[in-house]
C-alpha positions, 0 to 999 in steps of 0.5 A: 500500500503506497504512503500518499504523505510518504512521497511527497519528501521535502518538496513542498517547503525546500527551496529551489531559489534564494530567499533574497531572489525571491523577494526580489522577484515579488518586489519587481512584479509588485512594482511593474502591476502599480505602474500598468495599473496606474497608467491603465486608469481609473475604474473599479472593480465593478466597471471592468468590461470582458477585455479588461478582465482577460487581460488582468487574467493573461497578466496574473498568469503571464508574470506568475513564473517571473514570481516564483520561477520554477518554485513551486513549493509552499515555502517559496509561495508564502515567502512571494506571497508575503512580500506582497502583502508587505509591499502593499501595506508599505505602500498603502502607508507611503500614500497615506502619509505623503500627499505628493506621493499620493498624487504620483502613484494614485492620480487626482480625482478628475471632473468628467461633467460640469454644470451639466456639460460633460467634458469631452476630453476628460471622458477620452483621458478616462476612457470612460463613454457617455453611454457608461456616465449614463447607465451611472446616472440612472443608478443614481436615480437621475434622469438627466445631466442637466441637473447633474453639478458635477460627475467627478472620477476618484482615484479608487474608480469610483464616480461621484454625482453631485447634484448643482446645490451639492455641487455649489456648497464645495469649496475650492480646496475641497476639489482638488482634481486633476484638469483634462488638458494634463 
């Protein structure tokens, strides 16, 4: 009767690369995925169409071995998975504490429509269709840009709509977003 634990040996948790490699590895995908996902823009988890779903899918599968190489025990998963764990924390923190950072890595907030003018060149920035800030409008409960203030794009994705009287009682510091002409 064959020991099903019994042939399974040290591979599980012995190392085939360096701790130091292994990090290293992590570090520099962590830091490719913040720069692609930065440069991809600002949408939400919930607003991903097909293509973009497929390419976060080929690209978790394209840079898993630039990860992990050819390791594939337990102890060189945690030690990729924790990395980014950490990585990300640090990251967070960074963000947190540094405003200048913050811009840098997670953009400004960007207004997409204005007194119930939808700025077209904003929209092209964010790749974000007229179709789509109407199918959020409606969510919203709205029935027309015309009443609509301000649609503002949050770094996080997320839209914001502001009726004109919200929109009004916002003073200026309390809108620091980005112009579409940058």
């Amino acid at each position: 009767m064959a020991h099903p634990l019994g042939s399974l040996g040290g591979s599980l948790f012995d190392l085939h690369l360096g701790i130091d490699e292994k990090i290293l590895r992590s570090l520099l995908v962590f830091i490719f995925l913040a720069i692609a996902l930065r440069l991809g823009g600002k949408r939400e988890l919930a607003q991903i169409n097909v293509l973009d779903l497929a390419v976060l899918l080929l690209a978790s599968n394209a840079l898993q071995n630039a990860l992990i190489g050819n390791d594939s025990t337990v102890t060189g998963g945690v030690i990729g998975a924790g990395t980014l764990f950490v990585a990300n924390y640090i990251f967070v923190r960074v963000t947190y504490r540094n405003a200048r950072v913050r811009r840098i890595l997670e953009g400004r907030p960007r207004v997409l429509l204005r007194n119930g003018k939808l700025d077209r060149k904003a929209m092209a920035k964010e790749a974000i269709t007229e179709e789509e800030l109407v199918d959020q409008l409606l969510d919203k409960g709205m029935s027309s840009f015309d009443n609509v203030g301000l649609i503002i794009l949050e770094t996080n994705g997320k839209l914001v709509f502001l009726n004109r009287e919200q929109a009004k009682r916002l003073r200026p510091d309390m809108l620091a977003v980005e112009a579409a002409t940058s």
